[in-house]
C-alpha positions as CSV (number, residue, x, y, z in Angstrom):
1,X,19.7,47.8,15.9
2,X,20.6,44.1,15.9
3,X,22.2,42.4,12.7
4,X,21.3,38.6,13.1
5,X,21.1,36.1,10.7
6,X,19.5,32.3,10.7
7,X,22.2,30.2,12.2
8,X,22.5,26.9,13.8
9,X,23.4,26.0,17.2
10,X,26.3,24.3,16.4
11,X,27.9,26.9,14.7
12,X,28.0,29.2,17.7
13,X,28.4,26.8,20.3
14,X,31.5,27.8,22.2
15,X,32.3,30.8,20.3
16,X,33.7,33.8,22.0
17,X,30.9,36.5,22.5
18,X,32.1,40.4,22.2
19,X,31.4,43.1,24.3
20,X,30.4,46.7,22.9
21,X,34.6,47.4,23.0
22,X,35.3,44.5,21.5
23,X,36.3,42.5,24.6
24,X,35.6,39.3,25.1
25,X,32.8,38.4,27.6
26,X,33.2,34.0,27.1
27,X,32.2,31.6,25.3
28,X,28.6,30.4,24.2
29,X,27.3,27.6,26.8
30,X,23.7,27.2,26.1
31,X,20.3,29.3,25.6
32,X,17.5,29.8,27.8
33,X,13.8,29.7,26.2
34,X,10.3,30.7,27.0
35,X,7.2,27.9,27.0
36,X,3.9,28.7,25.9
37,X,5.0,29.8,21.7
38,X,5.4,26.9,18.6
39,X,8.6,28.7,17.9
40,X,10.5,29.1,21.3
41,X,11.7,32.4,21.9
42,X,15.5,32.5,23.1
43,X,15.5,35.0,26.0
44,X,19.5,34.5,27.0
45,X,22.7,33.3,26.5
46,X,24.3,31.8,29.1
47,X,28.2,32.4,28.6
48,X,30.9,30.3,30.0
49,X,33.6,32.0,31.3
50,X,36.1,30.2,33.1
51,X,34.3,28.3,36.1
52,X,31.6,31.0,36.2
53,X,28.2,31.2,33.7
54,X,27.2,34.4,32.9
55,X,23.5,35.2,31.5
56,X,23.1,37.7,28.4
57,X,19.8,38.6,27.7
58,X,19.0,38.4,23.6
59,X,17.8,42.2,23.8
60,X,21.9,42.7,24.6
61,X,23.0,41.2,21.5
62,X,24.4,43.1,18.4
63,X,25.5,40.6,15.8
64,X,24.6,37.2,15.7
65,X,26.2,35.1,12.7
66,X,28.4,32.3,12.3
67,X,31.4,34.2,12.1
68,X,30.8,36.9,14.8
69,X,29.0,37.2,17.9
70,X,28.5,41.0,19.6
71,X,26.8,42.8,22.2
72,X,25.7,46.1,23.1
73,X,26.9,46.1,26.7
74,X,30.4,46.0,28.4
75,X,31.6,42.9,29.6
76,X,31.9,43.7,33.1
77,X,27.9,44.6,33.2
78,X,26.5,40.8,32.7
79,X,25.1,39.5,35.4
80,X,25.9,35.8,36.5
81,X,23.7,33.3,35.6
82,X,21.8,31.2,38.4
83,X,20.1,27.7,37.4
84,X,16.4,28.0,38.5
85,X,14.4,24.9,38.4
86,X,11.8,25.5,35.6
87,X,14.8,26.6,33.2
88,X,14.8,25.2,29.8
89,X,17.9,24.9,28.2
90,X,18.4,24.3,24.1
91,X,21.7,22.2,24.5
92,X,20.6,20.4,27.7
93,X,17.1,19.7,26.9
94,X,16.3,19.5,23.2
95,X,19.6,19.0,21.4
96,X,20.6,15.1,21.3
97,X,16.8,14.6,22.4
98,X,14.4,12.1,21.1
99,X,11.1,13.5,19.7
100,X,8.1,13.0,17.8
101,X,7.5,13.9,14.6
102,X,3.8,13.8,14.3
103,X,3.6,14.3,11.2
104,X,6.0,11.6,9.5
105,X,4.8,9.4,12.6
106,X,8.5,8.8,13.7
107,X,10.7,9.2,16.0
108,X,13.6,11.4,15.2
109,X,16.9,12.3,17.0
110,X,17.7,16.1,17.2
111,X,21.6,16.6,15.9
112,X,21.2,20.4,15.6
113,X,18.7,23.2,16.0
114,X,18.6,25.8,13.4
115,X,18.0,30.0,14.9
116,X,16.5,32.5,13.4
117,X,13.9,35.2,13.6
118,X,9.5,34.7,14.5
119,X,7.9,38.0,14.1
120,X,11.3,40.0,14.6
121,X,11.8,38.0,17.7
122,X,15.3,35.4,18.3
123,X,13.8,32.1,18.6
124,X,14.4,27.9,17.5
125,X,12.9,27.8,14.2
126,X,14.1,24.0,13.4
127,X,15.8,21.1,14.1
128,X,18.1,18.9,12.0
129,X,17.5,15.3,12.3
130,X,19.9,14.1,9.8
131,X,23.5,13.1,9.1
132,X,24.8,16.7,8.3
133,X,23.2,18.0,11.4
134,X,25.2,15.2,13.4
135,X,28.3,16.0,11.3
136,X,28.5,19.6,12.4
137,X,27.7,19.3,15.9
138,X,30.9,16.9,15.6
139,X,32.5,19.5,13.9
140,X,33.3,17.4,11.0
141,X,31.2,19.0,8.5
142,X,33.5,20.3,6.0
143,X,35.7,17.4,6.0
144,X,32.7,14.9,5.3
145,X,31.6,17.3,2.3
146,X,34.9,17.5,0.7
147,X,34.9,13.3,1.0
148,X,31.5,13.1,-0.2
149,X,32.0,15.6,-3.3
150,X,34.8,13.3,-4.7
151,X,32.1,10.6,-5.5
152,X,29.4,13.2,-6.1
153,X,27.5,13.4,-3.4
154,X,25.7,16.0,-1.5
155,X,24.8,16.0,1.8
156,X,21.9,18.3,2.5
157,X,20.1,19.1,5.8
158,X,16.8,17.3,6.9
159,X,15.0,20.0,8.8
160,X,12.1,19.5,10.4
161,X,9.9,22.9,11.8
162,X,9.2,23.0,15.1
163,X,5.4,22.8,14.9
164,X,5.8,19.4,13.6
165,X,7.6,18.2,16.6
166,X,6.5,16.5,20.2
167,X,9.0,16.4,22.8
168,X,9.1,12.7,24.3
169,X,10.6,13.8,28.2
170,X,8.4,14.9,31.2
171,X,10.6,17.8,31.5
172,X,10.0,19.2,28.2
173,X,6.4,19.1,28.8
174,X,5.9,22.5,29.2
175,X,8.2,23.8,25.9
176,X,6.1,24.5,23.4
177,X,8.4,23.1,20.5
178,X,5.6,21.5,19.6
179,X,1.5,20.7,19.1
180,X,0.3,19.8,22.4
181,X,0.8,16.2,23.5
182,X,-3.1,15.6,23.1
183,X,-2.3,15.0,19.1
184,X,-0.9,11.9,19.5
185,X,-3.9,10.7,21.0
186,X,-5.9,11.4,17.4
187,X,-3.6,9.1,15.6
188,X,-4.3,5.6,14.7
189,X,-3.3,3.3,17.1
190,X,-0.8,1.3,15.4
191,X,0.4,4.6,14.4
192,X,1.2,5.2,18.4
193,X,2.5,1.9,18.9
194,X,5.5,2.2,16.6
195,X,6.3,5.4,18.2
196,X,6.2,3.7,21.7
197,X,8.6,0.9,20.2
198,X,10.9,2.9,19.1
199,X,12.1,4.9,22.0
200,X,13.8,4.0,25.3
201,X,12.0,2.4,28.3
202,X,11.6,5.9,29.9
203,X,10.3,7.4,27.3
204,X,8.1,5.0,26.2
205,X,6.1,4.8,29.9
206,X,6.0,8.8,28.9
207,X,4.4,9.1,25.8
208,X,1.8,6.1,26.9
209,X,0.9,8.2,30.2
210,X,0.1,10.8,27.9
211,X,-2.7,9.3,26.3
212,X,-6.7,9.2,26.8
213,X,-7.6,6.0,28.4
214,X,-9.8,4.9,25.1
215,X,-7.0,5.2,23.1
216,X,-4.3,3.7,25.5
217,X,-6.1,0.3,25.4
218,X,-5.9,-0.1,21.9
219,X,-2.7,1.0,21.6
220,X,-1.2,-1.4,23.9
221,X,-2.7,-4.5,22.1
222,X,-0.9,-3.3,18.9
223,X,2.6,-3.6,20.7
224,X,5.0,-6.4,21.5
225,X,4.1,-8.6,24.5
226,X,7.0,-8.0,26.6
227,X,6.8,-4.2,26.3
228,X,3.0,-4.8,27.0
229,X,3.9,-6.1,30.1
230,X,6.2,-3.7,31.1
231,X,4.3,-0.6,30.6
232,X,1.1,-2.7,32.8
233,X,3.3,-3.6,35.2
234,X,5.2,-0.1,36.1
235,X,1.4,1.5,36.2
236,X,-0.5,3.2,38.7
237,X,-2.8,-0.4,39.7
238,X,-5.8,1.4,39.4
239,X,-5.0,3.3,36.0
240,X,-3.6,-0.3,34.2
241,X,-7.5,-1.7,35.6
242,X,-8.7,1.2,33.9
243,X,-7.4,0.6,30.2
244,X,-7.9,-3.3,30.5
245,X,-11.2,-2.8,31.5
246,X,-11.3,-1.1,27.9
247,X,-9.9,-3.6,26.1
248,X,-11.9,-6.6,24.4
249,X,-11.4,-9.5,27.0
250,X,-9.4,-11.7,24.5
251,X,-6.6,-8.4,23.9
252,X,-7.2,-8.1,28.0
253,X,-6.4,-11.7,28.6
254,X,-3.3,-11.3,25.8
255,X,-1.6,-8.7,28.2
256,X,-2.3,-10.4,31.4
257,X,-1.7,-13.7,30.0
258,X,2.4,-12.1,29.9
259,X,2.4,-11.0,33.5
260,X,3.7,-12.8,36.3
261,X,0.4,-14.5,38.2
262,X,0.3,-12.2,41.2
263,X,0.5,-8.9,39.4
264,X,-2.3,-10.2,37.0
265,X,-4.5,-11.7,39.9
266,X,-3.6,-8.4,41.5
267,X,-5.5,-6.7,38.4
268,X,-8.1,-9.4,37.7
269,X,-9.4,-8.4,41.2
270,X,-10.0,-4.5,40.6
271,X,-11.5,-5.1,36.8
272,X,-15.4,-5.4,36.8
273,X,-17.1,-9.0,37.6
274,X,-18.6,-9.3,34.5
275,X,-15.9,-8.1,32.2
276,X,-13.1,-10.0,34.6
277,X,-15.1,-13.3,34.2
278,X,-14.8,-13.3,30.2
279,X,-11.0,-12.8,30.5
280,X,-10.4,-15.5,33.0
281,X,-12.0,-18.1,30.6
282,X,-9.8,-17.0,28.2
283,X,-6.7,-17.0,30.1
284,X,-7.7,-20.8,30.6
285,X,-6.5,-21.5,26.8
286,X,-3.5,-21.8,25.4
287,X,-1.9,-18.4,23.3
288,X,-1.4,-20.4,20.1
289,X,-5.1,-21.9,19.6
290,X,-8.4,-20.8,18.6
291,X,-9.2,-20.5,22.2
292,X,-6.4,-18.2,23.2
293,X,-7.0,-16.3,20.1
294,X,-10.8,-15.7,20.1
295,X,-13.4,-13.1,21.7
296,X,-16.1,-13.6,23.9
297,X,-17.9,-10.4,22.3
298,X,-20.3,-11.0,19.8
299,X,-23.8,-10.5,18.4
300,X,-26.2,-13.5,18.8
301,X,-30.3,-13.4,17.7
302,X,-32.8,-16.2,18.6
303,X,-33.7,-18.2,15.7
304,X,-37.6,-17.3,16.4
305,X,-37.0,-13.3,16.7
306,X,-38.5,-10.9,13.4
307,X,-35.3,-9.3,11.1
308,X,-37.2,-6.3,12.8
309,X,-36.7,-7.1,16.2
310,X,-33.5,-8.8,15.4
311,X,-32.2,-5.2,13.9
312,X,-33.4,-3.7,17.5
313,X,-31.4,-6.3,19.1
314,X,-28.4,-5.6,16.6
315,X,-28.3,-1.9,17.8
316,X,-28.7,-2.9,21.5
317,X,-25.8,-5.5,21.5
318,X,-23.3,-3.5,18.6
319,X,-22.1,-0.7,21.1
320,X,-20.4,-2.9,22.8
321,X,-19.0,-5.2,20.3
322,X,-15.8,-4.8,17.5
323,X,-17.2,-7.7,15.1
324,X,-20.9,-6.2,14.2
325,X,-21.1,-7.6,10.5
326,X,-21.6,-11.4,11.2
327,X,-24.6,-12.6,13.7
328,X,-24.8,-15.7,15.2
329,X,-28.2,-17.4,15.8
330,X,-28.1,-19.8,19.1
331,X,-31.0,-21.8,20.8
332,X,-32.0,-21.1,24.4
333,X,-29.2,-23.2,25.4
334,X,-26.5,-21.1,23.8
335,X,-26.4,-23.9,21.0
336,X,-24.9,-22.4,17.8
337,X,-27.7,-22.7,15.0
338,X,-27.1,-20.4,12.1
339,X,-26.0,-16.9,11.2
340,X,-27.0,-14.2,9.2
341,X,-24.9,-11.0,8.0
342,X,-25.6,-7.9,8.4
343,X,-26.4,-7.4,4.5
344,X,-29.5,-10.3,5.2
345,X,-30.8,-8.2,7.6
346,X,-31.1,-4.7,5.9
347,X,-32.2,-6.8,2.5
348,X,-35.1,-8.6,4.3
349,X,-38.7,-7.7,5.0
350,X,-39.1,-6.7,8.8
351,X,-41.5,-9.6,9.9
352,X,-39.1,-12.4,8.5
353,X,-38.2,-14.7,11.0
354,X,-34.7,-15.1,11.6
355,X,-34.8,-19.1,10.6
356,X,-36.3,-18.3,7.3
357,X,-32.9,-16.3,6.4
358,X,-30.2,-17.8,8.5
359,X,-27.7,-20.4,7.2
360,X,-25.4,-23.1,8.4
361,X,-21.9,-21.2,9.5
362,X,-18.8,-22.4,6.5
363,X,-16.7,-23.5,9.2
364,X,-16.5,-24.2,12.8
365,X,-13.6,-24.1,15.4
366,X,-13.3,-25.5,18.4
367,X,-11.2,-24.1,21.1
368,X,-8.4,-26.4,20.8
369,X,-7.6,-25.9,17.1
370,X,-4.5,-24.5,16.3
371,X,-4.4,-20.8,15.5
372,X,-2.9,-21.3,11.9
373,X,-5.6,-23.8,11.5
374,X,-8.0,-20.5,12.0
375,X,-6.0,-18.3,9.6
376,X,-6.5,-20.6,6.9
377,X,-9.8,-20.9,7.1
378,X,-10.5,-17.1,7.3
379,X,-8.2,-16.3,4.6
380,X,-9.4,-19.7,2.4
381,X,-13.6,-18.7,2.7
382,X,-12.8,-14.3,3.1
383,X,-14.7,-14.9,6.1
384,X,-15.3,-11.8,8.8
385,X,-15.5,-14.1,11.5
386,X,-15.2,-18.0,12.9
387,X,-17.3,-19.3,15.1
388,X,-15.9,-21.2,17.9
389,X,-17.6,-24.0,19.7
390,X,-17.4,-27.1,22.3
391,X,-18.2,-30.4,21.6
392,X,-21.7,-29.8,22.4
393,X,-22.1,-26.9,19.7
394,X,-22.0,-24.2,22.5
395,X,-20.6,-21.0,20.9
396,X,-17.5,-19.9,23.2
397,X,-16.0,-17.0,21.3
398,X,-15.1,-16.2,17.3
399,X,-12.1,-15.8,16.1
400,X,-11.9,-12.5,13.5
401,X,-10.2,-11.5,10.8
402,X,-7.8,-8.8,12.4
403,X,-7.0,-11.1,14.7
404,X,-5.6,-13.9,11.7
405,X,-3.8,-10.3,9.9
406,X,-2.4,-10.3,13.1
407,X,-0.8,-14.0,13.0
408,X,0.1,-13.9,9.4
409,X,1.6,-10.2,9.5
410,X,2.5,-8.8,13.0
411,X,2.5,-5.0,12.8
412,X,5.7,-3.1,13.0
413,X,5.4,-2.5,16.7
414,X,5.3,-5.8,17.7
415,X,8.3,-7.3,15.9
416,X,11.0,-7.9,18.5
417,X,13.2,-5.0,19.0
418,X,12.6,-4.0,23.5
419,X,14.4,-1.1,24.1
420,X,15.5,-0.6,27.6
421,X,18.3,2.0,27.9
């Protein structure tokens, strides 16, 4: 029968193991675990002694506490341990790690890993992502509470279960600490972009690769444009065409604005003719104006169509378009007329023509106007949308609203803080 108790790694790291006469076999050197469960299962120790590693499987094991460690077996019948490729290893390959937390959407540093027993079975019930799990892993635990006590303090765990977690590393793909890595795919975008920021280079190419394509493209818009760049840049070519060609053209022409020209001529060539022609126009403006800031998708109605066939045209032209509640009426010659909302359509009789309901736009900008210049004017008139035009009234693009958030308050992930350790 085995007597063991919840303990942490740390606390048994290095401590002499026990045969079934009370000899000692070595020292505690690391765990192997099985894939495939939410709770790993620990199926050996691997024992240190002198040069040598020994393996003890967890069946073997008598006692398991903090104070004593035991086996059933005699010291001279473990077997030597020999590395095989797909081993996972707690010490080596989760503790000190970087994961996800999907849950807190963070990214948390594992300082010790807490054992115990899943349906009567040894395996890594939590981690400990906080400053007591750090202190004894150090082995300074007791000393830091003693400190802390004199001024009233207490220093208690932060444990996080394992089924909250998502390991980061392509070589802890396959451990099952975790929900799979598809999860991080069904949070919000922005959500996935502060993740990315905050890890190392490595692991931030990881976690990206392990999106859906949909979600990868907006994603990458919502990070900081040097890390943009990076992560394009050290793709697969034909995967980076892939998520561009998802992006809006003006978030498109954003990231290959910030590559060097012959890596985003390089890309321009493989994106669709149609698609590749919006961006280049808007790589031809400069980042901090209308014209670098606006998008070349948007709804437009003839002045002359019904609000009936001009709801038909609504649902033909919406699919494809992010700004859906703000139409644009323009002439045959693209010549910005009017617009109408989305609310004048659905209160309107069907046979209306458009020009009977449509109204001058508040404000116009034209492509040279200075981005701030934009923000102001979205933020002063709680406008959707601004129109942006050439000198002959031509509609080129509209700048939105997200687009001014963006200006006035930069999400999290984009603030300046590159990791590349």
């Amino acid at each position: 029968m085995q007597y063991v108790s919840e303990v942490f790694v740390s606390e048994i790291l290095k401590k002499p193991v026990l045969d079934q006469s009370g000899k000692d076999i070595g020292v505690i050197w690391d765990f192997t675990v099985t894939p495939g469960a939410v709770f790993p299962q620990i199926m050996s120790f691997v024992i240190k002694r002198g040069a040598t590693l020994l393996q003890l499987p967890v069946g073997s094991l008598k006692y398991l506490n903090a104070r004593m460690i035991s086996a059933t077996i005699k010291a001279g019948s473990v077997t030597e341990y020999i590395r095989q490729k797909d081993d996972i290893l707690v010490c080596r390959d989760v503790l000190d790690q970087q994961l996800v937390d999907v849950d807190g959407i963070k990214v948390i540093r594992v300082n010790d890993i807490k054992l115990g027993k899943v349906k009567n079975k040894l395996s890594l019930i939590a981690v400990d992502t906080g400053t007591r799990g750090l202190m004894r892993l150090l082995g300074f635990e007791k000393g830091v509470d003693r400190l802390l006590r004199a001024f009233g303090i207490n220093l208690s765990d932060s444990l996080l279960t394992c089924n909250y977690l998502q390991p980061l590393e392509a070589k802890l793909s396959k451990l099952s600490l975790t929900v799979p890595k598809q999860n991080i795919s069904t949070l919000h975008p922005s959500d996935i972009a502060q993740l990315i920021s905050e890890v190392s280079r490595n692991d931030k190419e990881a976690l990206f690769n392990a999106l859906d394509v949909g979600v990868a493209a907006e994603a990458l818009h919502e990070l900081e444009p040097e890390l943009q760049a990076s992560i394009i840049t050290h793709m697969d070519k034909e995967a980076a065409t892939e998520i561009l060609e998802k992006m809006p053209p003006d978030e498109a022409a954003d990231v290959l604005g910030d590559l060097p020209r012959p890596k985003a001529d390089e890309l321009l060539s493989l994106i669709e003719d149609e698609e590749a022609e919006y961006v280049m126009e808007l790589l031809e403006h400069d980042d901090d104006t209308a014209g670098g800031l606006m998008t070349t998708e948007f709804v437009t109605l003839r002045p002359e169509l019904t609000v009936g066939d001009s709801v038909k045209e609504w649902r033909l032209q919406a699919p494809d378009v992010e700004a859906v509640y703000t139409l644009y009426v323009t002439d045959k010659d693209e010549k910005l007329v009017g617009m109408v909302t989305l609310k004048d359509l659905m209160l309107s009789r069907g046979n209306t023509n458009i020009s009977k309901i449509m109204t001058p736009p508040v404000k116009v900008l034209t492509a040279g106007d200075d981005k701030m210049r934009a923000a102001k004017i979205v933020s002063k008139y709680n406008l959707f949308s601004v129109p942006v035009v050439d000198d002959d009234e031509t509609l080129l693009g509209i700048v939105t609203v997200d687009d001014v958030v963006d200006i006035l308050l930069p999400p999290e992930s984009r603030k300046k803080k590159y990791i590349t350790k």
